[in-house]
C-alpha positions as CSV (number, residue, x, y, z in Angstrom):
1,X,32.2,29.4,-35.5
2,X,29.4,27.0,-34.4
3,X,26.2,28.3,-33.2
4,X,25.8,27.7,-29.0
5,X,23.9,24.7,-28.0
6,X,20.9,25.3,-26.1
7,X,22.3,24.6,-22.7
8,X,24.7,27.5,-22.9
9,X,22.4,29.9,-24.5
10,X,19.5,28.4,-21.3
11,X,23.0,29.8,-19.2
12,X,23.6,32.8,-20.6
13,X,20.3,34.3,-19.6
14,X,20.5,32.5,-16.5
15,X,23.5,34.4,-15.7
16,X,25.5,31.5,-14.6
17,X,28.4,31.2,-17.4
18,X,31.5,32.6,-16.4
19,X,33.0,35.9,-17.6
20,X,34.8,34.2,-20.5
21,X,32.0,32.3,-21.5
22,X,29.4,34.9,-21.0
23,X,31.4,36.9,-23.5
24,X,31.8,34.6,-26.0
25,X,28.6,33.8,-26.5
26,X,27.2,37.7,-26.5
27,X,29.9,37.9,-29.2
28,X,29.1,35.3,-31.5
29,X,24.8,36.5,-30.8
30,X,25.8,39.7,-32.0
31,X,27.1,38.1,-35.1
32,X,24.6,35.1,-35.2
33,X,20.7,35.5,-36.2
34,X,20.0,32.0,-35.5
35,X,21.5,32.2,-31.8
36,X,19.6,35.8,-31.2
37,X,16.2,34.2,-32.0
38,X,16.8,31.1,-29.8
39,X,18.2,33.0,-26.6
40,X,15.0,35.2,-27.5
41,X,12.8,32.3,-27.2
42,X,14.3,30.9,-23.9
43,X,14.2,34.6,-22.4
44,X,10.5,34.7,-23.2
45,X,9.8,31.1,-22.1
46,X,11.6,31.7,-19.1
47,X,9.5,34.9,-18.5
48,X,6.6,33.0,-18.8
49,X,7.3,30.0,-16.8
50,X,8.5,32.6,-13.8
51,X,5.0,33.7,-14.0
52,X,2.0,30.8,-14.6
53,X,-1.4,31.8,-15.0
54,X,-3.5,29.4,-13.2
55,X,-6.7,28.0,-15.0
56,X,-9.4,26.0,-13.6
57,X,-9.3,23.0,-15.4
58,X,-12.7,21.8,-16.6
59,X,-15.0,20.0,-14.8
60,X,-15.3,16.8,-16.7
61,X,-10.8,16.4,-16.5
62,X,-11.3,16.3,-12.7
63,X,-12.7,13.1,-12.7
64,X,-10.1,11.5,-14.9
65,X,-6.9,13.2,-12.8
66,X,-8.4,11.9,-9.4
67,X,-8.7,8.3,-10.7
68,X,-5.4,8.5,-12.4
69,X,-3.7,9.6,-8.6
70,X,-6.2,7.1,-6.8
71,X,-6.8,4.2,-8.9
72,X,-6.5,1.9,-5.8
73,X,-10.3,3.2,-4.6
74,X,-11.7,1.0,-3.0
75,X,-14.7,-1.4,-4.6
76,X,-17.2,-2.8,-3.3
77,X,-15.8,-6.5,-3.2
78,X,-13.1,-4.7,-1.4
79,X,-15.5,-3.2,1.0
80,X,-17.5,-6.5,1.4
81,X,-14.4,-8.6,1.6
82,X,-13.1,-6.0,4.7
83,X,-16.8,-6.2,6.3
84,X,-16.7,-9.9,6.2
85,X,-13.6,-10.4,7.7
86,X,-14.1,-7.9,10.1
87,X,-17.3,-10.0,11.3
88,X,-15.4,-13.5,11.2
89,X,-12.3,-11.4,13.6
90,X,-15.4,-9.9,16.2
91,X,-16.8,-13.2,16.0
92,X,-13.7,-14.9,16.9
93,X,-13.0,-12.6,19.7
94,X,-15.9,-12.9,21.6
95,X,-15.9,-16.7,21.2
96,X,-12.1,-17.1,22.7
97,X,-13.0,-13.9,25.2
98,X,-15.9,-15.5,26.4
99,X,-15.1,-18.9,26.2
100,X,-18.2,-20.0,23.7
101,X,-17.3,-24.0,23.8
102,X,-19.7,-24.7,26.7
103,X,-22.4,-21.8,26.1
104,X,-25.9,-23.6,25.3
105,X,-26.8,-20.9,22.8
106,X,-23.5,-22.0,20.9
107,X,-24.4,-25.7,21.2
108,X,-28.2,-25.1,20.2
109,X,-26.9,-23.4,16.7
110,X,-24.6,-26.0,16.0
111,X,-27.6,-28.6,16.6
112,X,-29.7,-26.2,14.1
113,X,-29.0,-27.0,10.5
114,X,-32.3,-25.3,8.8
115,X,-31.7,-22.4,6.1
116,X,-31.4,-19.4,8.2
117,X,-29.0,-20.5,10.6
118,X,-27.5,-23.7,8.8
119,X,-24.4,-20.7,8.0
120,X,-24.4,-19.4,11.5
121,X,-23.8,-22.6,12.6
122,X,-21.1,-23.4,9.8
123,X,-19.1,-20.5,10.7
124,X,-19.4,-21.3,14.4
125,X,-18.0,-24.6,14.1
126,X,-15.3,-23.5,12.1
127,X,-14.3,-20.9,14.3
128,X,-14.5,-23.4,17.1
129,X,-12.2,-25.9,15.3
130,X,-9.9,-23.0,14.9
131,X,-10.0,-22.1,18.2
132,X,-9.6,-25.8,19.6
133,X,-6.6,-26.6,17.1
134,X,-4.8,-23.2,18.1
135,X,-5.7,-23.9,21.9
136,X,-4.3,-27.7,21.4
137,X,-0.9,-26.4,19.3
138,X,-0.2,-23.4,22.2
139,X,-0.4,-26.5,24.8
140,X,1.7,-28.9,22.9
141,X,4.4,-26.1,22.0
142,X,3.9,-25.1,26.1
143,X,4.3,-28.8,26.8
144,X,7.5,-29.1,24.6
145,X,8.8,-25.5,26.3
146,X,8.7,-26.6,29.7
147,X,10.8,-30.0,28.9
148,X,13.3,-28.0,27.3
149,X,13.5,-24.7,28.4
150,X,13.1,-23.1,32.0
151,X,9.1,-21.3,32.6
152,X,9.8,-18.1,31.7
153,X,11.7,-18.5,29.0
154,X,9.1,-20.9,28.0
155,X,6.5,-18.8,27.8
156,X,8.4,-15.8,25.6
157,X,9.8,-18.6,23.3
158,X,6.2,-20.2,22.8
159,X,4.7,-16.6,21.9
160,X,7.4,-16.4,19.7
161,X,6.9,-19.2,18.2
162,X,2.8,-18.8,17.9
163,X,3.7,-15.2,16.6
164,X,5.9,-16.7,14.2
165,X,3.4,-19.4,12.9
166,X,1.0,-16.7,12.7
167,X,2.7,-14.8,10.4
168,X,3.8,-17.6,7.9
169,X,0.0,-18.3,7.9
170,X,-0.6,-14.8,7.0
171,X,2.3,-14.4,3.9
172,X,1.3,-17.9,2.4
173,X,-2.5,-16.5,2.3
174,X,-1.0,-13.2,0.9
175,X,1.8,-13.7,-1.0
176,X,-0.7,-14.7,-4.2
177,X,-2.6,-11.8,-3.4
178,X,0.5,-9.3,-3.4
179,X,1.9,-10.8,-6.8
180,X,-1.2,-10.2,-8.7
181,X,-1.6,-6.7,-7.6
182,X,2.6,-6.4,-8.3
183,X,1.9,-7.6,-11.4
184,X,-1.3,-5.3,-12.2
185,X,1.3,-2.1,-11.3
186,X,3.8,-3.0,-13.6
């Protein structure tokens, strides 16, 4: 007779043959050295494994595990990159919230083009051509809406719509970025 496989000896001390089965293989064991040894071996590795004794692992494999789970931590470009366009999006907000366009401050940077605020007024005036080509689309689109559609309708398609643009904006100025880092996984 052929010695067990591994599977059925793994099921025989598991207790989860059936009766027929269960015999036949403590009857062949009893007759088999080879098959005695192995089921011995899985008993005593099961033993073990039921039990684990936990270590501390040393100090110098933390390190390596955590960077292995986390290896997306974040840099400091990352950091910088987030703290920059965080500035650019407060920026932005107070300059639509409190209507900028007209404020003499605003003007008097943008007249400014010396070394310190030269940038200041760079990223003003791009802000503000931002802000002047959004306001100028939302009236075209609101224009266009109120030809064609009744005013409340309007209004929900042409947030729709600037939603919508929004977001194409968003995936063509991601969708590089997302491919390098799919690329970098696999």
């Amino acid at each position: 007779m052929a010695c067990l496989s591994d599977e059925t000896l793994i099921a025989y001390n598991e207790g989860s043959l059936g009766a027929i089965e269960a015999a036949q293989a403590r009857d062949h064991m009893l007759l088999c050295p080879a098959c005695r040894r192995s089921a011995a071996v899985f008993r005593a590795l099961d033993t073990v494994l039921s039990e684990p004794v936990l270590h501390n692992p040393p100090a110098r494999l933390v390190p390596q595990v955590m960077s292995r789970l986390y290896p997306a931590a974040a840099r400091v470009t990352s950091v910088a990159a987030v703290i920059a366009a965080s500035f650019v999006v407060l920026i932005s907000w107070i300059y639509i919230y409190f209507d900028f366009s007209s404020n003499s401050l605003v003007q008097a940077l943008r007249l400014t083009t010396d070394g310190t605020s030269g940038w200041l007024a760079g990223i003003i005036k791009g802000i503000t051509m931002v802000y002047n080509g959004a306001q100028a689309a939302t009236k075209a689109c609101a224009a266009l809406l109120r030809i064609l559609l009744p005013t409340p309708l309007g209004t929900a398609v042409a947030a729709v719509l600037l939603l919508a643009l929004t977001a194409l904006m968003a995936m063509t100025f991601l969708r590089p970025r997302l491919r390098r880092a799919k690329t970098k996984r696999t």
